[in-house]
C-alpha positions in Angstrom: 0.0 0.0 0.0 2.1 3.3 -0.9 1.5 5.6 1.7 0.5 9.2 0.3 -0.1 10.9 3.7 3.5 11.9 3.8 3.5 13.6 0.5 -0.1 15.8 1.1 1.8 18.5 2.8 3.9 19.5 -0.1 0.7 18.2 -2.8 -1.6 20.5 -0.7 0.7 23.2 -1.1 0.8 23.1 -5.1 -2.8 22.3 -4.4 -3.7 25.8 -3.2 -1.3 27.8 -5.1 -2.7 31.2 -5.8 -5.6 30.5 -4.4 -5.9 33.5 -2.7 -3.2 36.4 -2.2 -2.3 38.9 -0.2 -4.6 41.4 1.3 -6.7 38.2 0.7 -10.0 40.0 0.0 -12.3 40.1 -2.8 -12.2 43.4 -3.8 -7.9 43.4 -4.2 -7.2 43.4 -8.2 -5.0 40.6 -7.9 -8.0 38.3 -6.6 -9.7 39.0 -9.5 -7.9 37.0 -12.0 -7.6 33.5 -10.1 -6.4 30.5 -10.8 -3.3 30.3 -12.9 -2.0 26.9 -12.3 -2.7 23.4 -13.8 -6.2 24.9 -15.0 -7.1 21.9 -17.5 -10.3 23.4 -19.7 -13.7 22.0 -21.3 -12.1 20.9 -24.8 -14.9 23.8 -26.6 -13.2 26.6 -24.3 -9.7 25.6 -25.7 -10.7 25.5 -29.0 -11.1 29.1 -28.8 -7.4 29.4 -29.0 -6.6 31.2 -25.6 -3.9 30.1 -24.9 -5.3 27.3 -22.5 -5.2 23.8 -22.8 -7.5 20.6 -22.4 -5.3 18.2 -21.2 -1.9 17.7 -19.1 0.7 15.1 -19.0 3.7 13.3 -17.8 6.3 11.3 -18.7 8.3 9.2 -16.1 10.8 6.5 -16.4 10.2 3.1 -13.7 12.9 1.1 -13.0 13.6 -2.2 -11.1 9.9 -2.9 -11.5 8.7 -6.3 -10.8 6.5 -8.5 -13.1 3.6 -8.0 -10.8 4.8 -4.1 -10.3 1.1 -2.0 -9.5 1.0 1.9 -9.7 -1.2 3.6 -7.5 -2.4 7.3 -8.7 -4.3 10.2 -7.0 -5.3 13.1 -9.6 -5.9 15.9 -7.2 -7.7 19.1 -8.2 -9.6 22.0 -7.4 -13.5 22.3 -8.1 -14.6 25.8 -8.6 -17.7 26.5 -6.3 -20.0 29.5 -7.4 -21.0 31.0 -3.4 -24.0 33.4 -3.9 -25.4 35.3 -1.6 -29.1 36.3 -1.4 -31.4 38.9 0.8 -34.7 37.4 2.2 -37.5 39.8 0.2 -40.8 38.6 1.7 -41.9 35.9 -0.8 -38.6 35.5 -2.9 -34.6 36.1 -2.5 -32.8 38.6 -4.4 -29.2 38.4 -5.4 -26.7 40.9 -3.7 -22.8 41.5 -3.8 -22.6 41.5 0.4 -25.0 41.3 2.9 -24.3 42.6 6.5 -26.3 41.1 9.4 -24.9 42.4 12.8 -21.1 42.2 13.0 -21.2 40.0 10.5 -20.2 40.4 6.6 -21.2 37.8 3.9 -20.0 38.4 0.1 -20.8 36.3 -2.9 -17.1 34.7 -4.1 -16.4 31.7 -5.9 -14.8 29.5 -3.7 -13.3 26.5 -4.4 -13.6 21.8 -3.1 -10.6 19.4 -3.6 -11.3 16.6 -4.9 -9.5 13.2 -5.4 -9.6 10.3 -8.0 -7.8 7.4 -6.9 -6.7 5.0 -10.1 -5.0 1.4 -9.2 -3.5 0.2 -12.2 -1.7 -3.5 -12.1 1.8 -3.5 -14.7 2.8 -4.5 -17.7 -0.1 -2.8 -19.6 -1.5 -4.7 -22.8 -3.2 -1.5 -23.8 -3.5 2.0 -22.7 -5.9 2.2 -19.5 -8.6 4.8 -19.6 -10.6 5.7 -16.2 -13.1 7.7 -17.0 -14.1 10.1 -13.8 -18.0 12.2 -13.6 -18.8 14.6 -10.4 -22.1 15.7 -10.4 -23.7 19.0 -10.0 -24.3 19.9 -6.5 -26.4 22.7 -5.2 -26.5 23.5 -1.1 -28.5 26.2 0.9 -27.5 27.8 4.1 -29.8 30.3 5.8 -28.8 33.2 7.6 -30.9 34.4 10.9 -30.5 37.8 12.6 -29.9 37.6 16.5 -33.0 37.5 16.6 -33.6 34.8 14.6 -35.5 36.2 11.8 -34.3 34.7 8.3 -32.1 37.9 6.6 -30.6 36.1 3.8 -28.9 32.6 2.6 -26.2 31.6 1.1 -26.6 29.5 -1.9 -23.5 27.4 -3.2 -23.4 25.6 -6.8 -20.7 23.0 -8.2 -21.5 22.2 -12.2 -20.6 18.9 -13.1 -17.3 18.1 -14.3 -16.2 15.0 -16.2 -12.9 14.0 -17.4 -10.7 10.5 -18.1 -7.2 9.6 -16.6 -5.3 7.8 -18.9 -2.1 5.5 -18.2 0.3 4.4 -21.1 3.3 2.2 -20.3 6.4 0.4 -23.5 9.7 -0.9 -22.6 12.3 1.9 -22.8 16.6 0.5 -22.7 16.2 -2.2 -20.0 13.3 0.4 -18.4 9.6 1.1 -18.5 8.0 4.6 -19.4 4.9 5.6 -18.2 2.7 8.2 -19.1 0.2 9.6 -17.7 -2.6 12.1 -19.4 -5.3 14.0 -17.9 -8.0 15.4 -20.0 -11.4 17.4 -19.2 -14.0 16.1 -21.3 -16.9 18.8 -19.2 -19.2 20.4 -21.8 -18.8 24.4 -22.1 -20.4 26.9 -24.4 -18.9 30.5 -24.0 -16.0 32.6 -23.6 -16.1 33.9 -20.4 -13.6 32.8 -18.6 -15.2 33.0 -15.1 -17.7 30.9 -16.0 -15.8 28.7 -17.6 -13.4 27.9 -14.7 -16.6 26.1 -12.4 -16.5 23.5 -15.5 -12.3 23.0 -15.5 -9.9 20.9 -13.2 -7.7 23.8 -11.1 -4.2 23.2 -9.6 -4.4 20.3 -11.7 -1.3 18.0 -10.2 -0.8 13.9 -9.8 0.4 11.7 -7.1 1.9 8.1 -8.9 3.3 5.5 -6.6 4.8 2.2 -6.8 4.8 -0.6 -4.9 7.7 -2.4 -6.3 9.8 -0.3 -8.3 11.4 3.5 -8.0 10.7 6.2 -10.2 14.1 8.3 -11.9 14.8 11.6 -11.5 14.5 13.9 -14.3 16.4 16.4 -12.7 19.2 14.5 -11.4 19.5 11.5 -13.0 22.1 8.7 -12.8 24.6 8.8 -15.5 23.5 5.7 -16.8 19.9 6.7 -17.2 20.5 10.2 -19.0 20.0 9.3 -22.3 16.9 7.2 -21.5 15.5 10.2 -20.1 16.3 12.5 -23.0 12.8 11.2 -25.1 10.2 11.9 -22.0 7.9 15.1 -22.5 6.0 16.7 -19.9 3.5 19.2 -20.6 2.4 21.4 -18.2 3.3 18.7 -15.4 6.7 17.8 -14.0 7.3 15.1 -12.2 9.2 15.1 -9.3 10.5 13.0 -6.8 9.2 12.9 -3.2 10.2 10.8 0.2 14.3 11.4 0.1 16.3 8.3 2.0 20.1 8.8 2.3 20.1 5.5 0.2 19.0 7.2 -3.2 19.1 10.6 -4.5 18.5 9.7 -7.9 15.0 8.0 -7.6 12.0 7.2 -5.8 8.9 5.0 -5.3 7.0 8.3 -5.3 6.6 11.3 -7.3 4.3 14.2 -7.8 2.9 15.3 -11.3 3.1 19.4 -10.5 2.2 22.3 -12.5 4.7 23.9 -10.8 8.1 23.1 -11.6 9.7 22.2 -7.9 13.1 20.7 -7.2 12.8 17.0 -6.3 12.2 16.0 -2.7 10.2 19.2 -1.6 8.8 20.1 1.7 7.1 22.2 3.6 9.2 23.7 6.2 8.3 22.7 9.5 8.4 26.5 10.8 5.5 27.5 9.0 2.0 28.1 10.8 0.1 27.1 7.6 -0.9 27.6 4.3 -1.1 31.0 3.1 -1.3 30.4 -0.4 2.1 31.4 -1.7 4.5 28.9 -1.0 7.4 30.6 -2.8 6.9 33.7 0.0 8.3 34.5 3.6 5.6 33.3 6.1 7.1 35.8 8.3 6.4 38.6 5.8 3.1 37.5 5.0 2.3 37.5 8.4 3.7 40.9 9.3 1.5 42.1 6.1 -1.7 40.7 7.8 -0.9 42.3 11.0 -0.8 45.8 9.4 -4.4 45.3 8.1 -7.0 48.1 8.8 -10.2 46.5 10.6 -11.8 47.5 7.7 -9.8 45.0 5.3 -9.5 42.2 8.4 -13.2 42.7 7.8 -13.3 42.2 4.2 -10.8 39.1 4.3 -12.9 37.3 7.1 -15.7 37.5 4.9 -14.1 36.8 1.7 -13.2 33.1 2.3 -13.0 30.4 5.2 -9.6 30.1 4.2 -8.6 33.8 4.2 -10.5 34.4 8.0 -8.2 31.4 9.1 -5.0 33.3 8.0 -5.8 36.6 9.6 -7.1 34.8 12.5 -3.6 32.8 13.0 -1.2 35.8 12.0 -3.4 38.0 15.0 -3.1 34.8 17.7 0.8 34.4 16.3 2.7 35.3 19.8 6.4 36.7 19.3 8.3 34.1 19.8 6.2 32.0 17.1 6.3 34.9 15.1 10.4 34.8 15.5 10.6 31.3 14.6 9.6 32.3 11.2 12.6 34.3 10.9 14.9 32.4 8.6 16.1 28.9 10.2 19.5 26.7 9.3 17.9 23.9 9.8 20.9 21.7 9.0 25.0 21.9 8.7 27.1 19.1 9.4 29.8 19.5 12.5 32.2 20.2 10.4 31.0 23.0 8.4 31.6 26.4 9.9 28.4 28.4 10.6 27.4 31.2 8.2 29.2 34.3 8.8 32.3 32.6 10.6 34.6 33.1 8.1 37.4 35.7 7.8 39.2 37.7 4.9 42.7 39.5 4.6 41.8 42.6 3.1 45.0 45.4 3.2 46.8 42.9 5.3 44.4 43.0 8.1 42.6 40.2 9.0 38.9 40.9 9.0 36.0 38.9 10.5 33.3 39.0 12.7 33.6 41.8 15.2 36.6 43.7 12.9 35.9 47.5 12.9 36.2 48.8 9.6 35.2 52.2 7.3 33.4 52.0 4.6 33.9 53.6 1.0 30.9 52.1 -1.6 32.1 51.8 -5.0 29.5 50.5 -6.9 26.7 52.8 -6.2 23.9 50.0 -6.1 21.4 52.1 -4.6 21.3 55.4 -2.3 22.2 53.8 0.7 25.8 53.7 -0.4 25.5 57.3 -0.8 24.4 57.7 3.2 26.9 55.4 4.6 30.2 56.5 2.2 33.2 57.1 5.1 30.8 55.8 7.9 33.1 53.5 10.5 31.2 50.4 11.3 31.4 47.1 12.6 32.0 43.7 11.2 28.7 41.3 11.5 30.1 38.5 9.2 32.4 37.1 6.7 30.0 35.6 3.8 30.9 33.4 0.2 28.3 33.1 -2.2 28.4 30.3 -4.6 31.2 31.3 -7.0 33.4 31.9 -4.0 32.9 36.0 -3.5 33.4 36.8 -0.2 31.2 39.5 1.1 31.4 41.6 4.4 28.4 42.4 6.2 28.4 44.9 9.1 26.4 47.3 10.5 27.4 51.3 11.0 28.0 52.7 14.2 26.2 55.8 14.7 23.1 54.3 13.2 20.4 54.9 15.9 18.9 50.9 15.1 22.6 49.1 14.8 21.7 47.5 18.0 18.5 46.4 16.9 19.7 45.2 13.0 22.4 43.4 15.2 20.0 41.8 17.5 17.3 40.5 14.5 20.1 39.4 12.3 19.6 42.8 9.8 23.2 43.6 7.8 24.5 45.5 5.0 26.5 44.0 3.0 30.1 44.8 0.5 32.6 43.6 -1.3 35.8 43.5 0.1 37.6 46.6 -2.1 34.1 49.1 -0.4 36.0 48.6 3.1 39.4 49.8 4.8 40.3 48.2 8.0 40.4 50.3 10.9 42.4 47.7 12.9 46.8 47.4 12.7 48.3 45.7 9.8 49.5 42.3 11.3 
């Protein structure tokens, strides 16, 4: 049985993608113009020539697969859910934009249900496998009552049905197996509006494969030997990679996710964050900081706006400090032999400078106007840094800067190269 409860944290993530950004209300611009990822469309809507597309797939390469080998899949989407909201008028119910009973706000929005199709698929194929998958149209009402009681409104949510097929395609490929994997959304549509059009399409469309005996290659790292084989495998508007690292194998797995997003292999959702917020490639501590300077007014208006989007504000305003701290940039592993960041030293005019060396500093490059404000300010060494092609970089932070004490203390630097300083220590 492959167990997929390890890999919904990162599939959840690419799940909700975009769904909702920063303020997180209705009325922001960007929240007007949803859902940008893995949108698979009615076949009559792509037709149109838009751009968008009808179908997804992927291309993996299985290895050391077993004559009885079985692949488990879960296609995992979004269903668009039309929420309108309606004021009691006597006898009928009239359509409105936002309805406020007491201290609270509802708005009509179109929200959005995850669903799941599991497809169990036993190797080597004869054929190609088709599963053919139908939700049906769904229609709930929820009243809303005053304090009082009295029946002010309801809420009235609508799903159209949405049909589709999964299909599974596996051939022999140098001593290996390919597999590919298409998804397709068969839904009827008539129109152009795209609004519309997204409560009949698959959103965040993304696949979890697994395999019971057998590992997946990477297509990012693959072993040497494997390189060419890999060469002929298309993906379009999926990538597969690989999920559930072990020390044992960095070059493949018996689990991988089909994303529209193209990720590195082995992703995961660091274990410092609160929860979603919809943006995985963002700071959690920014985001957060950006909820707390909210006005009421658009706390309001995000509460209201989605379940999803009153959880965030709720959690950013019940974050205490110290959690909020812990969001604030984490080395979360370095082996005992590797110095820590910052540790290092430079000779620079024959003075050895690292961390605590007082130095001046003279700007050179002009990157932006803070060079212009600090140019012949004495400061004080934070850290000796190298970036990747082995630049080493001083941070420090200037002496008579009212805040130094506080940039020290939250881990805040500027940083130069080492020509931008002179050392204000003896010459050894």
């Amino acid at each position: 049985m492959i167990a997929f409860d390890e890999a919904r944290s990162v599939a959840d993530a690419v799940l909700y993608e975009g769904y909702l950004l920063y303020p997180y209300t209705a009325s922001a611009t960007k929240n007007h113009m949803r859902w940008q990822f893995g949108v698979v469309v009615p076949r009559a809507y792509a037709a149109l020539g838009n751009g968008e597309s009808a179908s997804v797939f992927s291309e993996l390469l299985l290895r050391d697969a077993t004559p009885a080998a079985r692949l488990s899949l879960r296609l995992r989407f979004l269903r668009v859910q039309q929420r309108s909201v309606e004021r009691s008028g006597g006898d009928a119910f009239v359509p409105v934009d936002a309805l406020r009973i007491g201290d609270d706000d509802y708005l009509s929005w179109d929200e959005a249900v995850a669903e799941e199709i599991p497809v169990e698929i036993d190797l080597p194929l004869a054929s190609d496998t088709i599963v053919q998958f139908s939700l049906p149209e769904a229609r709930t009402v929820e009243p809303i009552h005053d304090a009082s009681g009295t029946l002010r409104g309801r809420i009235v949510r609508h799903r159209d049905e949405v049909y589709g097929n999964v299909t599974i395609a596996s051939e022999p490929a140098d001593g290996l197996r390919r597999i590919r994997v298409t998804v397709e959304n068969d839904s009827s549509f008539a129109g152009r509006d795209r609004s519309s059009m997204l409560r009949k399409a698959l959103v965040s469309t993304h696949v979890l494969i697994g395999v019971e005996s057998g590992a997946f290659m990477s297509l990012i790292d693959p072993p040497d030997e494997a390189s060419a084989s890999l060469l002929p495998c298309e993906n379009e508007h999926l990538w597969p990679v690989l999920l559930q690292h072990t020390e044992a194998d960095a070059h493949s797995s018996p689990l991988v996710l089909c994303s529209p997003i193209i990720l590195y292999d082995f992703p995961e959702v660091a274990a410092q964050s609160r929860g979603d917020m919809f943006d995985a490639t963002e700071i959690d501590e920014l985001l957060n900081l950006s909820v707390l300077s909210l006005s009421d007014r658009e706390k309001r208006e995000a509460r209201a706006t989605d379940p999803a989007a009153r959880a965030i504000v709720d959690r950013a305003e019940q974050l205490a400090a110290g959690g909020l701290m812990s969001l604030h940039g984490t080395i979360r592993s370095f082996d005992d032999e590797q110095p820590s960041p910052g540790s290092g030293h430079v000779v620079v005019e024959g003075v050895p400078i690292e961390r605590g060396s007082a130095v001046r500093l003279h700007p050179r490059r002009r990157a932006d106007v803070w060079d212009m404000f600090v140019d012949g300010k004495d400061a004080h060494v934070q850290g000796v840094y190298e970036d990747m092609d082995g630049v080493a970089y001083i941070a420090v932070t200037v002496d008579d800067d009212p805040a130094s004490e506080l940039h020290e203390w939250y881990g805040r630097s500027l940083f130069f190269y080492c020509d931008e300083i002179e050392p204000l220590e003896a010459r050894t």
